[in-house]
C-alpha positions in Angstrom: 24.7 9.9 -6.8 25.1 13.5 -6.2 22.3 14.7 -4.0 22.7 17.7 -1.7 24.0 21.0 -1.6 23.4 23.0 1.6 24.1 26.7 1.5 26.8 26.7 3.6 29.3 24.1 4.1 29.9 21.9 6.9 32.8 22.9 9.7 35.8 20.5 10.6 33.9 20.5 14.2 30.7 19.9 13.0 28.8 17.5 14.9 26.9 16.8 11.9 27.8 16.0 8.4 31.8 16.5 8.1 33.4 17.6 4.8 33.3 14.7 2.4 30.7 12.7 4.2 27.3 12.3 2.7 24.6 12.3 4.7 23.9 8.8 5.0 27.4 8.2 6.3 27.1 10.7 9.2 23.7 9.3 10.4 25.1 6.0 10.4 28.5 7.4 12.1 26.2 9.1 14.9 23.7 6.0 15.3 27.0 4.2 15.7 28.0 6.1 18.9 26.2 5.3 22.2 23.2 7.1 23.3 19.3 7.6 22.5 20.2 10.4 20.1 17.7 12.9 19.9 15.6 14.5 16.5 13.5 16.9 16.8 10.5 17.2 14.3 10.7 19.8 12.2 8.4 21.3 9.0 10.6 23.9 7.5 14.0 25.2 6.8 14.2 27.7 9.6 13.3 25.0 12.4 15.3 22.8 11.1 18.6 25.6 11.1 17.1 26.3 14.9 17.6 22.4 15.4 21.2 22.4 14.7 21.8 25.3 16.3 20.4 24.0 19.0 23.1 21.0 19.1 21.0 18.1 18.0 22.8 16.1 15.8 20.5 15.0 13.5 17.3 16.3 12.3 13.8 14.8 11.6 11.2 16.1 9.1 7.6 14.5 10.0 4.6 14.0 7.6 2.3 15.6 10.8 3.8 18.4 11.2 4.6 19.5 7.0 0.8 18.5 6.5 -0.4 20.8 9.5 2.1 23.9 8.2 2.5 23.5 4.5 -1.3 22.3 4.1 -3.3 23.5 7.1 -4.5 19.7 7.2 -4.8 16.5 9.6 -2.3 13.8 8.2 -4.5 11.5 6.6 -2.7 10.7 3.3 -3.5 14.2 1.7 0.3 15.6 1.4 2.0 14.2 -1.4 5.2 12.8 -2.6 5.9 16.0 -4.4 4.7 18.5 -1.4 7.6 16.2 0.4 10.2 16.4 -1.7 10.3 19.5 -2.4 9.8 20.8 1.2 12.9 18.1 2.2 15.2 19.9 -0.4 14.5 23.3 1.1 15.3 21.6 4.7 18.3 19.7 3.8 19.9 23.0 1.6 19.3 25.1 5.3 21.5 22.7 7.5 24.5 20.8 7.7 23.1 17.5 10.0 21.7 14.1 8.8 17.7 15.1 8.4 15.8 11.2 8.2 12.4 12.4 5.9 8.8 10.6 6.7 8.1 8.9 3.4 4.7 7.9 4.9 3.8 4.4 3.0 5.8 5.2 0.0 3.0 7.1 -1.9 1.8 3.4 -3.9 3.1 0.0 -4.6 6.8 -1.1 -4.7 7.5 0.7 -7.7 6.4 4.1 -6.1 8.6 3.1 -3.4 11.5 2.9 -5.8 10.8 6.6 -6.9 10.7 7.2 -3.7 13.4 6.3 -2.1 15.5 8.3 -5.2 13.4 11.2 -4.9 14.7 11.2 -1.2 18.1 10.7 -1.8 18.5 13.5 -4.7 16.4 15.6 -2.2 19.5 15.3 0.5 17.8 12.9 3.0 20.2 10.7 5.1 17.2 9.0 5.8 14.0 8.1 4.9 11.3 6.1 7.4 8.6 4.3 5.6 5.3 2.4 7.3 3.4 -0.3 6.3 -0.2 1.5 6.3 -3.2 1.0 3.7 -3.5 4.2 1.6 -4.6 6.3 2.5 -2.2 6.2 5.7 -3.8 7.5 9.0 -1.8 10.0 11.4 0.0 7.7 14.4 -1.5 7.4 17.9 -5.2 7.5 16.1 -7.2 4.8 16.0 -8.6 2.7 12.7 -5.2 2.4 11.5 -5.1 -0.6 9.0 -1.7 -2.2 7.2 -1.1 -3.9 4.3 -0.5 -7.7 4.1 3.0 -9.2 5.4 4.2 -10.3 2.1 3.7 -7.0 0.7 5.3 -5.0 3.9 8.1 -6.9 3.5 8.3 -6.2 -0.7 8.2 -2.8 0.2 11.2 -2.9 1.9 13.0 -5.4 0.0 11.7 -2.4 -3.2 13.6 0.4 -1.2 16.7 -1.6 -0.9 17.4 -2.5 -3.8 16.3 1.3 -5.1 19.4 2.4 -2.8 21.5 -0.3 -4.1 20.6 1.0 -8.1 21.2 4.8 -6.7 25.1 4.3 -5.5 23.5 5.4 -2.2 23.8 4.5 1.4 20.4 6.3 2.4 19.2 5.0 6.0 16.1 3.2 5.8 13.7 3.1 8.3 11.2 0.6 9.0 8.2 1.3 10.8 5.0 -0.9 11.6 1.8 0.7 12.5 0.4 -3.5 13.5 0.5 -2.7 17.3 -2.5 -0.7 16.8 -3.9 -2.6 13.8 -3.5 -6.2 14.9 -1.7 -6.7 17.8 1.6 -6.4 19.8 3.0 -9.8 18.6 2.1 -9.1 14.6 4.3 -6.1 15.1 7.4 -7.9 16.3 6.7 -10.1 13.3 7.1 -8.0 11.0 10.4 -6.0 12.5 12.3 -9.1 12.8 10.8 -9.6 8.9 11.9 -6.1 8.1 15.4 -6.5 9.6 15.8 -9.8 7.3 14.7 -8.0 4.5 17.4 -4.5 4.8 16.2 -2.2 7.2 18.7 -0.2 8.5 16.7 1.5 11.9 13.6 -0.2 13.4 10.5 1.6 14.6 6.8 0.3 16.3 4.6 3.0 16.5 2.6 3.5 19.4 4.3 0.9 22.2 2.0 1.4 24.6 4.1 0.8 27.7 7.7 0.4 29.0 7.4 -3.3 28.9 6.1 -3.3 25.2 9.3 -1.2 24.5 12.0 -3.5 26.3 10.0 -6.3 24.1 10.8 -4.4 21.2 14.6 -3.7 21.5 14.9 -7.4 22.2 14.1 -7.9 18.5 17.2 -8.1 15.7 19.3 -6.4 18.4 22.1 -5.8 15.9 19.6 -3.5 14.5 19.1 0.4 15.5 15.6 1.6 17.4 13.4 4.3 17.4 11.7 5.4 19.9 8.6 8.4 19.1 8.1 10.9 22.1 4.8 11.8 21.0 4.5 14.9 23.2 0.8 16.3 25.0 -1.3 12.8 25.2 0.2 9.9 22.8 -0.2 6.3 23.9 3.6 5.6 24.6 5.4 6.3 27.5 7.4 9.4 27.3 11.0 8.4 29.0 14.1 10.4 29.1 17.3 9.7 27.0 18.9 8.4 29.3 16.1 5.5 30.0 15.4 5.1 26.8 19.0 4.4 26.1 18.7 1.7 29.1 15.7 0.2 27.4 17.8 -0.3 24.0 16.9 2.6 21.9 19.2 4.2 19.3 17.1 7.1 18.1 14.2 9.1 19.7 11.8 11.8 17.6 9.8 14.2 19.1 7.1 14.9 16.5 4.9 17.9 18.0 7.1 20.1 19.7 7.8 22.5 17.0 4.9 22.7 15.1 3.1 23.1 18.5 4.8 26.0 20.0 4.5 27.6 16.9 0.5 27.4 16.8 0.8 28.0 20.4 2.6 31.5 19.4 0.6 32.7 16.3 -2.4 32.3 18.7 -0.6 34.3 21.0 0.0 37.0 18.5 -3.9 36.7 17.5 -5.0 37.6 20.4 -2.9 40.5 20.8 -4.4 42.5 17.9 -7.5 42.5 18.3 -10.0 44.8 15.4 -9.4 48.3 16.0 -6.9 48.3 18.8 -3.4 48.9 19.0 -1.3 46.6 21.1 2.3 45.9 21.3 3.4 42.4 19.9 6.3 40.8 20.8 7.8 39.4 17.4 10.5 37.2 19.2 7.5 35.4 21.0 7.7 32.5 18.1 11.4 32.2 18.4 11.5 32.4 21.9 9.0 29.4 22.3 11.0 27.7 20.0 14.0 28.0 21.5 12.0 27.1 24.9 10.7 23.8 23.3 13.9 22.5 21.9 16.1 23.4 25.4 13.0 21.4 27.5 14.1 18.2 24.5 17.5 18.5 25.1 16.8 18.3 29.3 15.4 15.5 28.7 11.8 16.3 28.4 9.2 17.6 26.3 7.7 21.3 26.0 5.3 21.7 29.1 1.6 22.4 28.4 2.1 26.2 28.6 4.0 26.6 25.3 2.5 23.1 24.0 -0.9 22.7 22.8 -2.1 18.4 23.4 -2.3 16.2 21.4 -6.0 16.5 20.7 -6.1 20.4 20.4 -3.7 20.0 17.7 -5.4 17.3 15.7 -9.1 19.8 16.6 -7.5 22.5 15.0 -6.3 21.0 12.2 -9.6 19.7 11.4 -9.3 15.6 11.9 -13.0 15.1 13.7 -14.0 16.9 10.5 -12.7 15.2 7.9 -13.2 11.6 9.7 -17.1 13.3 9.3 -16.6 13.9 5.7 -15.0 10.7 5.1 -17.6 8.8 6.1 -20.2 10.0 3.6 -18.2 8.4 0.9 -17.4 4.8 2.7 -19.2 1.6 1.4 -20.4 -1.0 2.7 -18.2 -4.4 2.1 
């Protein structure tokens, strides 16, 4: 299935997709290779080209952070399987490495997953990770998170392999469980080892909440790639370098708020420079500069620090979660 056509072509040298490789086939070709290889988050087409310029070789496009840019809203299910799409196919044109895309739950039932999964492929994905969450989904690393049933989990991913098979694709599929938070530690080994039986390609848990939880998890299907999420300024896992994360058994490692965090972190910064009726000087590089700040602290082996990096928290406050958990709540009924 012919699916992508980035705007310029890959080198001979490129770390990234080479000439006559699909993107599936380089992802698989660089989770192959040993390491904890490192994917930066990123919402548009210009962070992504900053990401491979940067030297990462293979990018990462998170529901969080297209919903806070493209939307101006908390990820809670509102972005949509078009909204993704489309913004992937901009993303995937601008660069010449694998880019996995957050398919959140798959936007319905198996069959959505289907369209899905295509969508993704004809969008230029190498990649596409999909969770087992209710609809609507709830951001990861927030609490009331609730999944669907095990038999259905595991349909869902049995629905997105054989969507791949009926595409002539070998798009990566990644399997993630959000039942650490909405069950328990042991449910989401379950259902990994399940998802593993079933086709997943790459394995992820979200929110491991300590080193030991994470050498648990590797110890699962270890023929079987893991992901590791870096959730930078106040998540519930462990942030670990590369190198110890490699150690521990991971294969991949995503850093979801760097980007999108510097960047509000430099618009405020610009704000505040002009205020009404004054004239001040503004720095237009500032948002590149952080940028490029963010992604060289990654590739150290770290995260942003808190200068350039708003938390956790102030990024969900000013994205408006506390209010529309309020608003939600007017609507709920009583079971």
């Amino acid at each position: 299935m012919a699916a992508r056509s980035p705007y310029f072509a890959a080198e001979e040298s490129a770390r990234g997709i080479r000439p006559g490789e699909s993107p599936a086939a380089a992802l698989r070709r660089i989770l192959a290779t040993p390491g904890a290889h490192q994917a930066p988050c990123c919402f548009d087409a210009l962070g992504a080209r900053l990401v491979e310029r940067a030297g990462f070789p293979i990018g990462f496009m998170g529901g969080f952070c297209v919903s806070a840019a493209r939307l101006g809203l908390p990820d809670v299910g509102l972005i949509s399987y078009g909204e993704m799409v489309d913004q992937g196919r901009l993303i995937n044109e601008a660069v010449s490495i694998p880019v996995i895309g957050d398919g959140d739950n798959g936007y319905g039932n198996s069959m959505n997953i289907k369209r899905t999964i295509k969508g993704y492929i004809n969008a230029g994905f190498a990649g596409i990770m999909l969770e087992d969450q209710v609809a609507p989904k709830a951001c990861g690393h927030t609490e009331g998170r609730k999944v669907i049933p095990r038999d259905e989990a595991i349909m869902h991913i049995k629905a997105a392999v054989d969507a791949r098979k009926e595409s002539g694709s070998d798009i990566v599929i990644v399997a993630r469980t959000d039942s650490r938070q909405a069950i328990s530690f042991d449910e989401a080994l379950w259902r990994v080892k399940a998802f593993a039986d079933a086709g997943a390609d790459v394995l992820f848990i979200d929110a491991l909440a300590s080193v030991e939880e994470m050498k648990a998890f590797c110890v699962v299907a270890p023929e079987v790639p893991k992901m590791a999420n870096m959730l930078e300024g106040g998540g519930k896992t462990p942030i670990l370098s590369p190198a110890e994360l490699e150690k521990i058994g991971f294969s991949l490692v995503v850093y979801p708020l760097s980007l999108v965090g510097v960047s509000m972190r430099a618009m405020q910064f610009c704000i505040n420079l002009l205020p009404l009726g004054k004239k001040k000087f503004v720095p237009v590089s500032i948002k590149g500069w952080l940028h490029y700040d963010a992604l060289v602290a990654i590739k150290d082996g770290g995260v942003p620090p808190p200068s350039i990096l708003p938390s956790f928290q102030e990024i969900k406050d000013t994205l408006g979660f506390n209010r529309y958990y309020k608003e939600e709540k007017q609507y709920q009924v009583d079971k």
